[in-house]
N, C-alpha and C positions, 0 to 999 in steps of 0.2 A: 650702434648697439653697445650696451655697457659691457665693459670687458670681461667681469667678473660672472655673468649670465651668460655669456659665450663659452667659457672657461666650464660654467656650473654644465651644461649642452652636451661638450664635449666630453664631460667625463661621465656623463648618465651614460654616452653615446657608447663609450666603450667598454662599460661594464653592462649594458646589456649584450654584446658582443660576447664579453668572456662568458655571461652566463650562458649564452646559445651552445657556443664552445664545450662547455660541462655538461649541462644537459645531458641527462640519460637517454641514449634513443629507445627507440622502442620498435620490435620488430612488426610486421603486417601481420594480421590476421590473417591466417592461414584456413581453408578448408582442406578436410584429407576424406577421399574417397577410395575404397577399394572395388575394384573392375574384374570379374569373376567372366576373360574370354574363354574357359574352355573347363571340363573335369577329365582325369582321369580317374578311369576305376580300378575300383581294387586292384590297390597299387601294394605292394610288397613291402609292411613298416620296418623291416628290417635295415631298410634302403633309404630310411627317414630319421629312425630313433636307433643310434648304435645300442645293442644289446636288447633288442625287441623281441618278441619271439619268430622266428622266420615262418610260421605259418599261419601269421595275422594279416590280413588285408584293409587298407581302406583306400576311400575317393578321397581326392585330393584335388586343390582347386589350382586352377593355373591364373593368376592372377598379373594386374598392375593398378598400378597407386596415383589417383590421379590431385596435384595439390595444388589448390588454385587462392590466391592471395598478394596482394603487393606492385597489380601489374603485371603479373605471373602468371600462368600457365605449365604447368611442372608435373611429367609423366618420369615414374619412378618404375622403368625394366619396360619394355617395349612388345613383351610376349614374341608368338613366331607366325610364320606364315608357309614356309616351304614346305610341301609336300612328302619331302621324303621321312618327317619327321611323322607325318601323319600315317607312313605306311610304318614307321618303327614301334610306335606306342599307340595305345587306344587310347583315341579320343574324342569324348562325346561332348555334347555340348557346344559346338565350336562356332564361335563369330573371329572371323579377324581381329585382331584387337585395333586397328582404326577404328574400326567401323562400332565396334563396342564403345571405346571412347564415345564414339560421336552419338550413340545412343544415353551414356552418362551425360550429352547436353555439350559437350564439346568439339566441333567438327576438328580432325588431323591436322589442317593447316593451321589451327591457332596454337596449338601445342608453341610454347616458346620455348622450354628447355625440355631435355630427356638426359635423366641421369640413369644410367646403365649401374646395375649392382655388381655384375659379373658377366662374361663372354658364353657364359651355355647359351646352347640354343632357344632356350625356351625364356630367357629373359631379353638376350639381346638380338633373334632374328627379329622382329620390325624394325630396326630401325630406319629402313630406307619407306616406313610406311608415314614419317610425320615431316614433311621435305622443306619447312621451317625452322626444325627446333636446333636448336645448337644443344648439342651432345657431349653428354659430361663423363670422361671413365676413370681409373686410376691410371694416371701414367707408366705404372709398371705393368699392369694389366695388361695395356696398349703396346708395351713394349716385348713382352713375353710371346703374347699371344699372334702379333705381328712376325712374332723373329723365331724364338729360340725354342719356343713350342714343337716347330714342326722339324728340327734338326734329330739326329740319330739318338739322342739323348732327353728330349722332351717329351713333354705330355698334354695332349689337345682331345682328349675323352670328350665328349660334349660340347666339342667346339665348330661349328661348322665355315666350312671354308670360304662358302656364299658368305656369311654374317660380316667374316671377315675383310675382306674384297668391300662391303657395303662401307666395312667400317674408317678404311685406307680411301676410299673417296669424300665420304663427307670429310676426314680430314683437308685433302685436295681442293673443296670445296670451303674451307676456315671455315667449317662450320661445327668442330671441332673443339673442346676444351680439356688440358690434362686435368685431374685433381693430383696434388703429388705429396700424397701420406695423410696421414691420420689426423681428426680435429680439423678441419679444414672449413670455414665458411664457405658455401656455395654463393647462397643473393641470403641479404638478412633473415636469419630465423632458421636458416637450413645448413646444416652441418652433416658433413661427411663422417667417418670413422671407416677405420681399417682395425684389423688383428683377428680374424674369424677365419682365414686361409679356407674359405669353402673353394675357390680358385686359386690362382698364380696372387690375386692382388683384390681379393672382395671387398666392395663396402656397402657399409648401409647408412642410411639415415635415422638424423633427429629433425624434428621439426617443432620448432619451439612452441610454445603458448604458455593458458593460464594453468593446463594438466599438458605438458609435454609428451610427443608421441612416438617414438621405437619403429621403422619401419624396418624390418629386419630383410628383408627378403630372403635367401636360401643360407644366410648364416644363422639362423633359424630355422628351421622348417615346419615344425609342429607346437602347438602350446604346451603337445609333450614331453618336446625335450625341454622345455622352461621346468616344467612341475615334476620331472624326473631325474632334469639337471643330467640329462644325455646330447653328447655329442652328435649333430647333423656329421653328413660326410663331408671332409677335410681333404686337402690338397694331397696330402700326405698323412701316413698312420700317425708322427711326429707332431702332429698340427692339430691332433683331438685335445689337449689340454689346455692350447689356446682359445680354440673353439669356445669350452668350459668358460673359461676367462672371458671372452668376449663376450656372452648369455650374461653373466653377472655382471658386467660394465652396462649391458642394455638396460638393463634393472633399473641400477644407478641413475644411469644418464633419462633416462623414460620418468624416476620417482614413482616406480610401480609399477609389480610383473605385468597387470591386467593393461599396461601402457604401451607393451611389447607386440607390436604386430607382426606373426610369423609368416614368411612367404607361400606357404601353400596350403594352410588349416581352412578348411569350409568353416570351420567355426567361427571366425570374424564375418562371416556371415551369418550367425544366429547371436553374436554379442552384441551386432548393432544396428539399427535402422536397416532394413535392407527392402529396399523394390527391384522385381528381374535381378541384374545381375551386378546391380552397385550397393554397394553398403554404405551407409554414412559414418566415417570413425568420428570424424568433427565437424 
């Protein structure tokens, strides 16, 4: 072979190489569903929108976010299942949240990931309901709530103990992942964020596309604190001006309030596509 044609071979050969290398990727196409397992009623907005009036009520949905793209399978908060929560609050409406899943068109065991927002009971008791997924939390979360929560000087309000016990097996089981701090890529297209202190270590998601989408769970709660620019409850009294902070980072990072999905508003049930108890956000 002539030498100079070998030569010519080997260096197309390597500069398509570095262009592979440069190459912009480009994240999966994402679907985002929200999963409406349960309502409570007239629920007390004062306990939603700091400075509400205390004698306003509404329903309020108990939701999870179900985000399917890439090979993925990706449930955002787990909802709950134990009993005793059932006799503490009213609540109507109630499917399991498996079992709702599996009515959104996805049976429990395909679930492949579950990102936990926060350790309340109402986001993370299922988790011993998806017995495949590998379970994502914040590492300080997991560490507060495991350890120093329950000592003479911590705080576990909404935490329950079953949840927990659930949550130190599936570790046991490496089926397990920390997230550890703020901006974190989960799998391409899906980013963590922290600074909303609704717990020890809360986050929420983004999830990328061509209009990027805000999954706020309870570091939001209502579309009202968006449009009234009101603090959901906070870890601490000290922790409402982060809160603040972290609504206007959702903003930002979403490129539009109406991007921002709050964790418990029925009204992302009437902003989008909705059959029974799923909404189509995308």
């Amino acid at each position: 072979m002539d030498v100079s044609l070998c030569a010519t071979r080997t260096l197309l050969a390597f500069a398509g190489l570095a262009l592979m290398a440069f190459a912009p990727t480009t994240s999966p196409s994402y679907s985002i569903e929200a999963i409406r397992y349960a309502t409570v009623p007239q629920f007390p907005l004062s306990r939603l929108v700091m400075g509400a009036p205390e004698t306003e009520k509404i329903d309020i949905a108990m939701v999870v976010w179900l985000i399917r793209g890439g090979g993925k399978t990706i449930l955002f908060d787990s909802g709950f299942h134990r009993e005793k929560w059932m006799k503490q609050f009213t609540i109507a409406d109630y499917a399991r949240p498996d079992e709702a899943v599996r009515g959104a068109g996805t049976p429990p065991e395909d679930v492949t990931d579950l990102v936990i927002s926060h350790a309340h009971w109402d986001h993370m008791g299922g988790i011993d309901l998806f017995p495949r997924a590998t379970v994502w939390i914040q590492k300080d979360e997991f560490t507060y709530y495991t350890g120093a929560a329950w000592q003479a000087a911590g705080a576990h309000g909404g935490i329950d103990p079953d949840d927990i016990a659930a949550l130190v097996r599936i570790n046991t089981e490496g089926r397990l992942r920390f997230v550890d701090g703020d901006d974190v890529e989960l799998v391409p297209g899906i980013r963590a964020y922290t600074g909303a202190r609704h717990t020890y270590a809360s986050q929420y998601l983004r999830v990328d596309g061509e209009a990027p989408v805000v999954l706020a769970s309870d570091n939001c709660y209502l579309y009202r604190n968006l449009e009234a620019h009101a603090a959901s409850a906070t870890f601490t009294a000290r922790d409402r001006d982060a809160n603040l902070s972290a609504q206007e980072r959702m903003v930002a990072l979403a490129g539009s309030r109406e991007r921002v999905v709050p964790g418990h508003d029925l009204r992302q049930f009437e902003r989008y596509p909705t059959a029974g108890r799923v909404a189509r956000i995308r």
